[in-house]
LOLUMZA-689901 format. One record per residue: x, z, y of N, C-alpha, C in turn; residue in one letter. Coordinates in steps of 0.05 Angstrom, whole numbers, padded with zeros to 5 digits, always signed. Example, Ala and Ser with C-alpha at 12.3 -4.5 7.8 and 13.67 -1.06 7.14 Angstrom:
BEGIN
+00264+00156-00114+00246+00156-00090+00264+00156-00066A
+00257+00142-00045+00273+00143-00021+00258+00157+00001S
//
This chain:
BEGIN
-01378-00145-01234-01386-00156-01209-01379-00138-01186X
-01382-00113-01192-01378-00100-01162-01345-00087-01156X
-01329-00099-01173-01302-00115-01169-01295-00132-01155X
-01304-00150-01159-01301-00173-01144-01324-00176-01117X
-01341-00155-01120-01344-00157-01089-01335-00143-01077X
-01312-00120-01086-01305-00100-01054-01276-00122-01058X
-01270-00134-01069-01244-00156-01058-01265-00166-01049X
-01275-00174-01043-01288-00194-01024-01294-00181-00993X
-01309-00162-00999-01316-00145-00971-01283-00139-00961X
-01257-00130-00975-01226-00119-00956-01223-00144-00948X
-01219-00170-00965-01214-00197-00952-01222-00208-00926X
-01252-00201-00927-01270-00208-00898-01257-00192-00879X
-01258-00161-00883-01254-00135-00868-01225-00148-00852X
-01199-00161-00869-01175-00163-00864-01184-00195-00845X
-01194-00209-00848-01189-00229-00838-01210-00222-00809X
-01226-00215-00815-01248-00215-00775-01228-00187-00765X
-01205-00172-00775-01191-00157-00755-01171-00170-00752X
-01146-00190-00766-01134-00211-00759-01149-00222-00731X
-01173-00228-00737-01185-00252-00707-01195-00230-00686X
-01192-00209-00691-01201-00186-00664-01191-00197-00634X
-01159-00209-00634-01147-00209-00611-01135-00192-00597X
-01130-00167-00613-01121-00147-00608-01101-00134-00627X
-01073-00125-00620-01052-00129-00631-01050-00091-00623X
-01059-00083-00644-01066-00050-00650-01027-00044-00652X
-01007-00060-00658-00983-00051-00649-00977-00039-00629X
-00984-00064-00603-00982-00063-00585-00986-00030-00569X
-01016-00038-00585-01028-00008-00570-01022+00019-00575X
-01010+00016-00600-00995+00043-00618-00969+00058-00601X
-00956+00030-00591-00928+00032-00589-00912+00047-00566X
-00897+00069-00577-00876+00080-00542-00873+00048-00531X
-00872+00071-00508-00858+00055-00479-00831+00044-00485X
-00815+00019-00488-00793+00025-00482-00777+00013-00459X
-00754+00028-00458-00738+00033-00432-00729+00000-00430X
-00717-00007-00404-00701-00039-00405-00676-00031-00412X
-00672-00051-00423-00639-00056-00431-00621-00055-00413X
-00625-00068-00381-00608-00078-00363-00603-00045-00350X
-00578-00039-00341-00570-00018-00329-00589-00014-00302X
-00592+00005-00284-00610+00003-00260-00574-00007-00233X
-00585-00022-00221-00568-00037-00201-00544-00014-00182X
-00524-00023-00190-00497+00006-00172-00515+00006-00140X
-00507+00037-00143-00516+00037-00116-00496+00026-00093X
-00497+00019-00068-00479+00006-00040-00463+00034-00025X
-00462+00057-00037-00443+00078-00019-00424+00071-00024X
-00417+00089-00007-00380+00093-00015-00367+00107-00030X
-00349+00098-00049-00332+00098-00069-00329+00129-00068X
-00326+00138-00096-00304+00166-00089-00285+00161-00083X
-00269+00183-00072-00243+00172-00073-00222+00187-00092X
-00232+00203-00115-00211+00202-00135-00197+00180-00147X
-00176+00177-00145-00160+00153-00154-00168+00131-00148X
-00181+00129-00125-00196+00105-00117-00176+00081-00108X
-00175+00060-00114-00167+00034-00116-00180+00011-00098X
-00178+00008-00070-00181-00017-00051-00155-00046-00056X
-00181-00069-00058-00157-00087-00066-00165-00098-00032X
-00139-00101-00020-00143-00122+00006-00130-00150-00007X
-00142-00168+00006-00133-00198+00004-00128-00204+00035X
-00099-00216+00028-00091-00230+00057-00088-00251+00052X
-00097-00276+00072-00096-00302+00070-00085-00310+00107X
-00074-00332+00114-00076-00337+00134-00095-00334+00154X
-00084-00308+00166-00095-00292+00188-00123-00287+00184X
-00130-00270+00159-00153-00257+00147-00144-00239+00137X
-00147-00216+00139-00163-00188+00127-00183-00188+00110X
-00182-00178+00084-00217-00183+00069-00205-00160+00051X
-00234-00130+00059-00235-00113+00038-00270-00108+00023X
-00273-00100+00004-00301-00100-00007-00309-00089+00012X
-00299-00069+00022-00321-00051+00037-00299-00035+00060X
-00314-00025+00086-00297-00013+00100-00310+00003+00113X
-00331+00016+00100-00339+00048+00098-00331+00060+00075X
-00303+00093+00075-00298+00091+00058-00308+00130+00066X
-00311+00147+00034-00299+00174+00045-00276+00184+00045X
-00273+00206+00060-00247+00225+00054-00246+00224+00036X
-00219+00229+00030-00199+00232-00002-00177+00212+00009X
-00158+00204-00025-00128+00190-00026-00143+00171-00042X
-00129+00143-00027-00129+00118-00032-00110+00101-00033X
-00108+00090-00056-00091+00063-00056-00092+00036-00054X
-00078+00027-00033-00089+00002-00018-00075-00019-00028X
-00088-00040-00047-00068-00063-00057-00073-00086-00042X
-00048-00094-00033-00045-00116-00006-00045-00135-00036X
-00059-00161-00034-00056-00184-00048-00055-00208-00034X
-00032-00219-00030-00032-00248-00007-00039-00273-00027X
-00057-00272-00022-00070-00300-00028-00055-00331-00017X
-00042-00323+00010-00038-00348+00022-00015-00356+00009X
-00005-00379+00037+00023-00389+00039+00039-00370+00046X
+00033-00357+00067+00061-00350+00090+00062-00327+00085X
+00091-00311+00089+00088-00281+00086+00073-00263+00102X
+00061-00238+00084+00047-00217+00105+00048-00195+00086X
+00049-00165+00109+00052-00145+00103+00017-00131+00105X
+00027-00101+00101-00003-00084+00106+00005-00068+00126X
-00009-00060+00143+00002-00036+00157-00028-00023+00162X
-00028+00003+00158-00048+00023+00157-00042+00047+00185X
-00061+00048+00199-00062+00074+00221-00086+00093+00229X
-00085+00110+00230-00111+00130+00238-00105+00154+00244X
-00119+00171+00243-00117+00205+00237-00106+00210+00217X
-00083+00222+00226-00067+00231+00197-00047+00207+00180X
-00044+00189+00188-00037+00172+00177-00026+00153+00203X
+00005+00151+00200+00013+00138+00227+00028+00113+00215X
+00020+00097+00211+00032+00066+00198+00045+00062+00168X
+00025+00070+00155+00036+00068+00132+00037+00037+00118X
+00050+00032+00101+00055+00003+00097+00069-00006+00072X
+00061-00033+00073+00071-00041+00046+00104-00062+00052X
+00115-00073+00041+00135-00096+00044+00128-00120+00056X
+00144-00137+00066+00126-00152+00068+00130-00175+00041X
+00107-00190+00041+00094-00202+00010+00109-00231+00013X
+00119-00247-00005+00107-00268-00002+00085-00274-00020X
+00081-00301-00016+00049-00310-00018+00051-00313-00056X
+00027-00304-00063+00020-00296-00087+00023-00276-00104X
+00044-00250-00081+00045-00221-00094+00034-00212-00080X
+00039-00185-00090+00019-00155-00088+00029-00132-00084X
+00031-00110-00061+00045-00092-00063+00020-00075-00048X
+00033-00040-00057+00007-00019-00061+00026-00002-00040X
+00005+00016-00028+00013+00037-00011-00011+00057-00012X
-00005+00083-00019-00022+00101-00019-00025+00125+00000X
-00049+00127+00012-00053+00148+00032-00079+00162+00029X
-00070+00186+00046-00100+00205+00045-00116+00201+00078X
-00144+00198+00077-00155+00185+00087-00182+00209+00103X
-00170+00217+00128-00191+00240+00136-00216+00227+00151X
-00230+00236+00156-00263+00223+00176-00242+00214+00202X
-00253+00188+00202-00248+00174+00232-00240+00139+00225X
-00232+00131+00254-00227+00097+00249-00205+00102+00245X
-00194+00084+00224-00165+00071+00209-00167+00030+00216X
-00142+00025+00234-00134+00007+00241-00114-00009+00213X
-00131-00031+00199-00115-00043+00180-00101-00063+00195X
-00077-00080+00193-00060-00102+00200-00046-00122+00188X
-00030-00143+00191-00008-00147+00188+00016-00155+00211X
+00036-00147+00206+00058-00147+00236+00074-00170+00230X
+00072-00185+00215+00097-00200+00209+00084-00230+00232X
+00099-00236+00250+00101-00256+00272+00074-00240+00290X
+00061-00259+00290+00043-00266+00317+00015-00262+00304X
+00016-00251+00260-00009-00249+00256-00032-00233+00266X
-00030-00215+00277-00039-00199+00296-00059-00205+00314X
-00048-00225+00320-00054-00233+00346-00074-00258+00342X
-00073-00267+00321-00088-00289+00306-00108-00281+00297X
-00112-00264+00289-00148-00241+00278-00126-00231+00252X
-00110-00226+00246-00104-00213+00222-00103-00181+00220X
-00124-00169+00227-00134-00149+00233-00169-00136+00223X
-00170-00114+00218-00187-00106+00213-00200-00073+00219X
-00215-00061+00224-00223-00039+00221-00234-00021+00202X
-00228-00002+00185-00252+00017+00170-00249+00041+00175X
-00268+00046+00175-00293+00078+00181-00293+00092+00156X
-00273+00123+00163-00284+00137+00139-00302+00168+00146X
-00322+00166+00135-00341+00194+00135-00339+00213+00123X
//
């Protein structure tokens, strides 16, 4: 008999801590970390081997970002549009540097070193200029 009552007493014991409501895992358990990376930070790029893609479209300029630092950069002109357009780059230290001019759906690269101050981006080909195909970035 006193067999079959301590199976009786672990059975009870196991089932009213089953119904506790409390998940003793839980409470045992490390912390753990999230999976998801923590969010890139918004500065600016290094500029080792750093890579700016510009997109030109009819009489638009569009770069990710145009706070950049000192260092050498390579500037890939991508014409999105119809009509042909070039890059042309100017600032401190840097007096019109440039790419070909594109037609529409290539890409051509021009690389320069890039000291603190404003750099005047462009394109010269007709009258884009003059149409807003222009831009400014700031490097610190």
């Amino acid at each position: 008999m006193k067999w079959s009552t301590c199976v009786v007493a672990v059975a009870a014991g196991m089932t009213l801590s089953a119904c506790s409501g409390q998940n003793t895992a839980e409470q045992t358990s490390a912390p753990t970390t999230p999976s998801t990376p923590p969010p890139a930070t918004s500065g600016p790029p290094s500029p080792a081997g750093s890579e700016i893609t510009v997109t030109e479209t009819e009489y638009r300029i569009t770069l990710p970002q145009t706070t950049l630092t000192p260092g050498a950069y390579t500037f890939t002109a991508r014409n999105e549009g119809n009509a042909p357009h070039d890059l042309l780059i100017k600032g401190p230290g840097v007096d019109s540097a440039r790419t070909e001019i594109l037609p529409g759906g290539q890409e051509s690269r021009v690389t320069v070193t890039l000291q603190p101050g404003e750099y005047e981006l462009w394109c010269s080909v007709g009258n884009h200029r003059a149409n807003g195909m222009e831009t400014t970035i700031t490097v610190g």
